[in-house]
ZADO-1210 file (C-alpha; in nm, 4 decimals, padded with zeros to 6 digits):
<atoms>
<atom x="00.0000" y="00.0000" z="00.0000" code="UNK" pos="1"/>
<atom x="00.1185" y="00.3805" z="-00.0937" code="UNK" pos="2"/>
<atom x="00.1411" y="00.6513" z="00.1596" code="UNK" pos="3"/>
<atom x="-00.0327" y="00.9639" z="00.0956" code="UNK" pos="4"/>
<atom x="00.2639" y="01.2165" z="00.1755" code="UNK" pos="5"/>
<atom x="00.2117" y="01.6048" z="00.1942" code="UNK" pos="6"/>
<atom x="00.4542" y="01.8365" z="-00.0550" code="UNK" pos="7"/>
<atom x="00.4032" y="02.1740" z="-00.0424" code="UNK" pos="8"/>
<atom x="00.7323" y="02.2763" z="-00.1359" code="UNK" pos="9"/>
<atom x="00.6871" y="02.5706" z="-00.3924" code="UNK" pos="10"/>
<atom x="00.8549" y="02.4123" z="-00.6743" code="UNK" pos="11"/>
<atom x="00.7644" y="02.0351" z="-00.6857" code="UNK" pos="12"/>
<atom x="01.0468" y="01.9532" z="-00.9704" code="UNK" pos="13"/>
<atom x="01.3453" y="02.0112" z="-00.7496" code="UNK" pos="14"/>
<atom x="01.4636" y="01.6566" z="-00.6514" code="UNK" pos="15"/>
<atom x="01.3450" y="01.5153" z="-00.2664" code="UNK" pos="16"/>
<atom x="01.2968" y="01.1845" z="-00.1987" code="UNK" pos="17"/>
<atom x="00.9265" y="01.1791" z="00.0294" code="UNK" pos="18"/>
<atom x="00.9852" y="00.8865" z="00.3135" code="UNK" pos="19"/>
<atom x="00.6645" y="00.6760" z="00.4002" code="UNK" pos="20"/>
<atom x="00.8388" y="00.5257" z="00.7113" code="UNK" pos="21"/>
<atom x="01.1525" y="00.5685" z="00.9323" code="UNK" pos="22"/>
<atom x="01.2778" y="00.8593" z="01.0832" code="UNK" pos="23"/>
<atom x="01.2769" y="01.1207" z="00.8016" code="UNK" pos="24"/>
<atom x="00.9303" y="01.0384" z="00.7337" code="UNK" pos="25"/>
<atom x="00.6908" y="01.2687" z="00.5386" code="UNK" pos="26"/>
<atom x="00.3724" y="01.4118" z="00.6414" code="UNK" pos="27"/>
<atom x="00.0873" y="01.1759" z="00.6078" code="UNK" pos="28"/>
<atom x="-00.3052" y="01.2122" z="00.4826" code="UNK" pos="29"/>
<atom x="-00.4958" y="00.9412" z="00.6080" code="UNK" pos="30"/>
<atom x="-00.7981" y="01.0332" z="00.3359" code="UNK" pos="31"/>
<atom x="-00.8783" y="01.2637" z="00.0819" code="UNK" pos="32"/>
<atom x="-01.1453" y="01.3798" z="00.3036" code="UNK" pos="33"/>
<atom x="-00.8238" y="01.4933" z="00.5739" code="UNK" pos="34"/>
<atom x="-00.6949" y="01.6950" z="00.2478" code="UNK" pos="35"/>
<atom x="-00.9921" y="01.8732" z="00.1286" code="UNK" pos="36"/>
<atom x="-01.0704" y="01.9959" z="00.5319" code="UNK" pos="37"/>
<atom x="-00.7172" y="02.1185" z="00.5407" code="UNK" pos="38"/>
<atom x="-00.7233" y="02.2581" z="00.1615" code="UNK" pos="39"/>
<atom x="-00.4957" y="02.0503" z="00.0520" code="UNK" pos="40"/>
<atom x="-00.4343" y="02.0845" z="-00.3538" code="UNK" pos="41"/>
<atom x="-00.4057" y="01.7766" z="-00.5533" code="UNK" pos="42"/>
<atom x="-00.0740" y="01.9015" z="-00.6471" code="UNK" pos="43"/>
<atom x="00.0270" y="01.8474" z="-00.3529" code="UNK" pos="44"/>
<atom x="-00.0141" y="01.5000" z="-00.2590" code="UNK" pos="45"/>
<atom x="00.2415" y="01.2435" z="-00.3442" code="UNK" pos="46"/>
<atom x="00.1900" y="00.8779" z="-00.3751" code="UNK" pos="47"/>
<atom x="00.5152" y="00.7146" z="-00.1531" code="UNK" pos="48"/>
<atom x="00.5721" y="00.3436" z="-00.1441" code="UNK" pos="49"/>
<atom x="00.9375" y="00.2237" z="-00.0121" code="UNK" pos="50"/>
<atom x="01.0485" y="-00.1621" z="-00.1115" code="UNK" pos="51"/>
<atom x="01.1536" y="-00.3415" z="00.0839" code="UNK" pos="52"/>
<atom x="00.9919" y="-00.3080" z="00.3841" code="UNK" pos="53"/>
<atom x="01.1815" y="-00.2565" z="00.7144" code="UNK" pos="54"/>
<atom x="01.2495" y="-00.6166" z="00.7854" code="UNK" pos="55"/>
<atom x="01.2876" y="-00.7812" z="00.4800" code="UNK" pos="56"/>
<atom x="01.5973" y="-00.7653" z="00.2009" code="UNK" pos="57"/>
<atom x="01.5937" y="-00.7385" z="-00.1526" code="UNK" pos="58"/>
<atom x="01.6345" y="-01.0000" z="-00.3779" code="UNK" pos="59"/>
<atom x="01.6701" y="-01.0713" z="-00.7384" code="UNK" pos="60"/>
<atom x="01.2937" y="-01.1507" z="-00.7774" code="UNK" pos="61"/>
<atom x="01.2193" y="-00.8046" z="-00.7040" code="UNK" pos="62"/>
<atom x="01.2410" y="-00.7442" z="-01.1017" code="UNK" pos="63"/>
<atom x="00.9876" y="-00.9603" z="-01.1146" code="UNK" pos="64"/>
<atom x="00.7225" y="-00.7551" z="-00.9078" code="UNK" pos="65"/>
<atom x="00.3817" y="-00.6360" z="-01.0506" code="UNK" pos="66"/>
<atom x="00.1819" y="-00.3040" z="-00.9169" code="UNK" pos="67"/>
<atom x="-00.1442" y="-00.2601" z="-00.9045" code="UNK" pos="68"/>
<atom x="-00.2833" y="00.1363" z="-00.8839" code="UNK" pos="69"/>
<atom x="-00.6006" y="00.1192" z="-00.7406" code="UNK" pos="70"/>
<atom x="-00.6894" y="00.5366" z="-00.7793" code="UNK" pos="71"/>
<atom x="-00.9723" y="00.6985" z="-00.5233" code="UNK" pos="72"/>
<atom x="-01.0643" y="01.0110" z="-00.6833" code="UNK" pos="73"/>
<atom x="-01.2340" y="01.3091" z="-00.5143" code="UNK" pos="74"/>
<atom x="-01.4732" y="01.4633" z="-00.7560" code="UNK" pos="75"/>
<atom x="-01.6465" y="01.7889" z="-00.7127" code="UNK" pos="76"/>
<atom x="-01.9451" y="01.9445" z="-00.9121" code="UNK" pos="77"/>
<atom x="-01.8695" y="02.3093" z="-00.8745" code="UNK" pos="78"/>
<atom x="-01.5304" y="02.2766" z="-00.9883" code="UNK" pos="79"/>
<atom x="-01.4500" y="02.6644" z="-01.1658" code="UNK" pos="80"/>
<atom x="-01.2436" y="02.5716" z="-01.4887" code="UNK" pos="81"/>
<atom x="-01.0545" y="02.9053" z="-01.6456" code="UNK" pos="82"/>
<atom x="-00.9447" y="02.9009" z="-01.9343" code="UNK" pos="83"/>
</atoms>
């Protein structure tokens, strides 16, 4: 599972690697509901997933790995589109 991490760095192309775990960790969302009552933009959310996990070691079957993205969107009617 991904981490919903925080970024609200003003320029989002400068290289920073976004931790999900240990003790540099980023700032979490639990749900998109947390982001929209803190007005959090999408822009601003970064998907973080860290292999291996603490207590296991990589191997060479790790080339071999398949990901799934399973996407929850947050959709909203009175979106204002400019043009």
């Amino acid at each position: 599972m991904s981490v919903k991490c925080i970024d609200v760095r003003k320029s989002h192309h400068k290289t920073k690697w976004l931790m999900p775990w240990g003790p540099n960790h980023c700032k979490k969302l639990k749900d998109f509901d947390e982001a929209v009552s803190r007005q959090i933009e999408a822009n601003d959310i970064v998907f973080a997933v860290h292999i291996p996990l603490p207590s296991k070691e990589m191997s060479p079957w790790f080339q071999f790995m398949l990901f799934i993205m399973q996407l929850d969107i947050a959709f909203k009617m009175d979106n204002d589109l400019s043009e």
